[in-house]
C-alpha positions as CSV (number, residue, x, y, z in Angstrom):
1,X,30.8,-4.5,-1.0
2,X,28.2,-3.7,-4.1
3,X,24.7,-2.5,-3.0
4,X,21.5,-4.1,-4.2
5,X,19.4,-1.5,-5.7
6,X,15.5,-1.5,-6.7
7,X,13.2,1.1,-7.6
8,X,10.6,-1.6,-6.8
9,X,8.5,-0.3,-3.6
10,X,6.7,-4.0,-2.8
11,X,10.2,-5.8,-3.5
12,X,12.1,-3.5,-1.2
13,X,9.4,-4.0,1.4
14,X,10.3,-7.9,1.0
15,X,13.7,-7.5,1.3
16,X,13.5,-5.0,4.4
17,X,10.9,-8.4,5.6
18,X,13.1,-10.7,5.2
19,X,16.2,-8.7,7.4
20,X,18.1,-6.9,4.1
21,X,19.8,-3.4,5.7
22,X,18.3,-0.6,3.8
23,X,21.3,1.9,3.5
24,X,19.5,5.1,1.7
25,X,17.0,6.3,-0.8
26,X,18.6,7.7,-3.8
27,X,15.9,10.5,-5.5
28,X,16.3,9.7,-9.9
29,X,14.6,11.6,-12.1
30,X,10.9,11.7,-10.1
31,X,11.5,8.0,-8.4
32,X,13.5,6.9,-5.9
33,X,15.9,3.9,-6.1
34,X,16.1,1.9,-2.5
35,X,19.1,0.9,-1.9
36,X,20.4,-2.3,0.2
37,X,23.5,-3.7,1.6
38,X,24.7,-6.9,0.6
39,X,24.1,-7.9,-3.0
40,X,24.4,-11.3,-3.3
41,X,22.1,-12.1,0.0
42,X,19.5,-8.9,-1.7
43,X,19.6,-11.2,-5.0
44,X,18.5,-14.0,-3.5
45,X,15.7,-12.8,-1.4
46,X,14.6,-10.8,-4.8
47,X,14.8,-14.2,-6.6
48,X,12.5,-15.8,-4.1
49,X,10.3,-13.0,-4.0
50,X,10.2,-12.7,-7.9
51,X,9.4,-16.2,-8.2
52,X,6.8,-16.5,-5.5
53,X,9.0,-18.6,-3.3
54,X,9.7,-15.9,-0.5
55,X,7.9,-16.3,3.1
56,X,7.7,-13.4,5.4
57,X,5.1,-12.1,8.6
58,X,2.2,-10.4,6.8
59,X,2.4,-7.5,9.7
60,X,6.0,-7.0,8.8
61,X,5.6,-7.0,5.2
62,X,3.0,-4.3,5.7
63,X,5.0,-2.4,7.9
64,X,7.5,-2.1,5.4
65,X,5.7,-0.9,3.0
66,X,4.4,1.9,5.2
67,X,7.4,2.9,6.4
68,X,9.1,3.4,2.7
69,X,6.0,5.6,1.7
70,X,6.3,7.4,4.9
71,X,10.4,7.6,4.2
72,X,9.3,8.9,0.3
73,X,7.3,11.2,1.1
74,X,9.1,12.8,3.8
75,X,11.9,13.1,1.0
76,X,10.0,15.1,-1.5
């Protein structure tokens, strides 16, 4: 199955909100590309979150986030 990948820290925090499987971090050049399972279900929840259509919990939205910088920075 393809992967859904973003170098996009807030949008990976949506997707990892809204229940999209994170599967690694791939290091790039000085950035880090998060990488998902399941494109097509990924695509959509981008879309919605792209287009201001996406609703998640706040807390979990801000729990993402933290854990991807905490996940970043333990890479480096």
């Amino acid at each position: 199955m393809e992967k859904y990948r973003t170098k996009d820290i807030y949008e990976a925090s949506a997707l990892i909100a809204s229940n999209a499987v994170l599967v690694t971090l791939e290091a790039d050049s000085g950035f880090y590309w998060f990488v998902f399972e399941n494109c097509d279900i990924c695509r959509t929840i981008s879309d919605g979150y792209w287009s201001n259509q996406l609703s998640v919990f706040a807390k979990d939205y801000a729990d993402a986030i933290r854990s991807l910088k905490d996940r970043v920075f333990a890479s480096r």
